[in-house]
C-alpha positions, 0 to 999 in steps of 0.5 A: 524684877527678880531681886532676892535669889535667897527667897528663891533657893528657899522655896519648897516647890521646883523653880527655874528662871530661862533667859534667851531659850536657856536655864539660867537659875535654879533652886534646890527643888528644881535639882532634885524634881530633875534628879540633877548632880548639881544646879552646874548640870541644867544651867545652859541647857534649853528647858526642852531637854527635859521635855518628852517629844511628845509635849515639845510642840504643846510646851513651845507654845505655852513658852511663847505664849508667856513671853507676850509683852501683854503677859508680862507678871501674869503666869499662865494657867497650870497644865501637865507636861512629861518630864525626863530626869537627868536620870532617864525617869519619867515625871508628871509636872504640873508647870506654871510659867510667868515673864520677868525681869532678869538683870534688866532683860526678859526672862521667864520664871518655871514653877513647876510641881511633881504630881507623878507621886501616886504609885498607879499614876507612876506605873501608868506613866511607864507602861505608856511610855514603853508601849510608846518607845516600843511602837515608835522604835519599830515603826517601819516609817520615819517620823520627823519634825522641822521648824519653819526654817525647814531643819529638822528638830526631832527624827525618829530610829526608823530613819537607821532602817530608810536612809541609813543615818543615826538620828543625831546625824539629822537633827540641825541640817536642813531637810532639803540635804537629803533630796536629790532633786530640789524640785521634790522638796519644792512641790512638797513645801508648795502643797503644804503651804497651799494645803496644810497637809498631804498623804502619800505625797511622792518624793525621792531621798538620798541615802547615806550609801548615796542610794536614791530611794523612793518615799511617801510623805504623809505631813502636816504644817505646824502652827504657832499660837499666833498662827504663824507657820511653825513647821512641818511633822510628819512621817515618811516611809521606803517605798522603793519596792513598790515604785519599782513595780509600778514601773516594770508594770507600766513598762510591759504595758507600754512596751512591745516585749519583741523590739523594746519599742513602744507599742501601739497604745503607747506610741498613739498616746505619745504621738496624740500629745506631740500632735497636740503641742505641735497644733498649739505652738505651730511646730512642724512636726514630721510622721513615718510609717514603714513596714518590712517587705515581703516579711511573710515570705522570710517567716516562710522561708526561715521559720518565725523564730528567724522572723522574730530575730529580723524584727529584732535587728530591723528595730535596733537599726532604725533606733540608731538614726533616731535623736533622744526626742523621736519616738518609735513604736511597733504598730502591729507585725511587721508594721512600725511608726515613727514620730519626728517632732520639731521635723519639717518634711525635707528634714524628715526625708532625710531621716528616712532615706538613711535608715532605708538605706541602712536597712538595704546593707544591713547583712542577716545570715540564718541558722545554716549561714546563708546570708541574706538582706531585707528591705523596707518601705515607707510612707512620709507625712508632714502636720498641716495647720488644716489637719484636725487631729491626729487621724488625718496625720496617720491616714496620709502617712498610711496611704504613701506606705501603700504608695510606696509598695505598690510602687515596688517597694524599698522606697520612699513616698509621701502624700501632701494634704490634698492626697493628690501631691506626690513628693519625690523623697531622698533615696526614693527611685522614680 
């Protein structure tokens, strides 16, 4: 029990008594080693006010390593800790805490001494400090730290330069404000929970402007000295420049420059994993192949550029009879390939008979105004439960394009599985 404050405002060395998280008494030796006006200018503040960021973690836990029912009367071993004065200086302290009794309640009992009285470790203090407050007032990254309820405790300046916010404007809300999808801050916290750390872990936030960002996350999970989940502390970095590039890099691999369509990798990559899930859920699942006729004698007629332009237009009127889950891709030339997922045959009959016949009206006039029309031809193919991979799907759906031409063109056919069923098809003359 604290029973004489009098011993307690007359002792020599710096002593405060904290109760549920905040100073509530002091001596004479405590207001000067923090340089306060007056003992008013502490009582009420958390001790961790006058802690630098750096020992925060390592003075949390000691406090609550003292506040242990087991620890009651016993003080724990002294250890430094770098203090700020109420006047911005830096100390070296060397603190001692002990649980007690405060008007019949817990409390804690802070002794603590200044050891930075030498001028060498004075100057030393400094310069670290300074070297520390420059490097990490210019960090390009943020770092930041929250506690287990996933608030952030403590961010850095670079957080003015990546979302726009002053660092006050952060500290007490929840990191997940700033996410504009809660699943990034989910599979973050999973892969944290389940790792204790990630580097470069990928994510978005939402700028004070509204802007979307990309960010990388390198972090690690924080432990109480009971070994409980304590937090997370960490830095996060603007990546936004290098996503953006990253994905102009995998849209001109994936991309035929020409149409804007998927190009031949990219539509047999997109196609081998609709095939798979169709094979695996039982999805009827419906293939197109088409192939412009006659496309040599229009570039011979009217040159290639005229070529490239009919291309240009036979594209975008195909993509206007498609739903967002169809894929279509430019296979080579002339030579394009459409993907009907969750399409049964009829249905995909359907699809075909009214892009043929918007390509038959479809009206193009050349450089010297003559006009003129173009045609297509089609070859239909439905996934079979028998069909072993993708192969065989393409394979049937290029013998009835061929059908299709041999047949005269601006048509329709489709092959069944025994290569030997010929079906007639919407919009198909027989």
């Amino acid at each position: 029990m604290l029973t004489d404050p009098e011993l307690l405002h007359a002792l020599p060395v710096a002593v405060l008594v904290t109760q549920q998280g905040v100073i509530r008494m002091v001596n004479a030796a405590s207001v000067a080693l923090l340089e306060a006006d007056s003992p008013e200018q502490l009582l009420g503040r958390p001790p961790s006010d006058f802690v630098h960021t750096l020992d925060k973690l390592r003075s949390s836990n000691r406090i609550h390593q003292a506040s242990e029912p087991e620890q009651a009367g016993q003080a724990n071993k002294p250890s430094e800790f770098r203090i700020r004065t109420c006047q911005g200086h830096l100390r070296m302290v060397l603190i001692s805490t002990v649980a007690i009794a405060l008007d019949g309640a817990p409390a804690l009992l802070m002794c603590g001494m200044d050891v930075t009285h030498q001028n060498e470790i004075q100057e030393q203090l400094r310069e670290s400090e300074q070297t520390f407050r420059r490097l990490f007032e210019s960090m390009q990254d943020v770092y930041y730290r929250t506690n287990a309820q996933g608030v952030v405790q403590h961010v850095g300046p670079g957080v003015r330069r990546v979302l726009g916010y002053e660092p006050h404007e952060i500290e007490g809300r929840t990191a997940e404000s700033y996410y504009p999808q809660s699943s990034d801050r989910d599979a973050f916290k999973a892969a944290i929970m389940e790792k204790g750390e990630v580097s470069d872990f990928p994510g978005q936030m939402v700028r004070k402007d509204g802007t979307v960002i990309d960010i990388s996350i390198s972090s690690h999970a924080l432990f109480d000295h009971n070994g409980n989940f304590a937090g997370v502390e960490g830095i996060y970095r603007d990546v936004t420049q290098r996503k953006n590039l990253e994905r102009e890099l995998q849209r001109l691999a994936t991309t035929d420059m020409l149409t804007g369509m998927a190009n031949r990798r990219a539509f047999l990559e997109l196609a081998e994993s609709t095939f798979q899930r169709a094979c695996a859920q039982g999805e009827p699942l419906t293939l197109l192949m088409l192939d412009l006729d006659h496309f040599k004698a229009i570039n011979d007629r009217f040159g290639h550029l005229e070529g490239d332009r009919v291309l240009v237009e036979f594209a975008r009127t195909i993509k206007t009879h498609l739903r967002a889950s169809d894929t279509v891709g430019r296979l080579g030339g002339e030579e394009f390939g459409l993907l009907l997922p969750l399409t049964t045959p009829s249905e995909g009959g359907d699809v075909a008979a009214r892009i043929l016949d918007a390509i038959r009206t479809l009206e193009l006039t050349d450089s010297t105004g003559q006009s003129y029309r173009i045609t297509t031809s089609m070859g239909l193919s439905a996934h079979h439960p028998s069909d072993r991979n993708l192969r065989e799907l393409l394979d049937r759906a290029d013998q009835a394009l061929y059908l299709a031409k041999r047949r005269g063109r601006d048509q329709i056919a489709m092959l069944g599985t025994d290569d030997a069923y010929d079906a007639p098809l919407p919009g198909t003359p027989h």
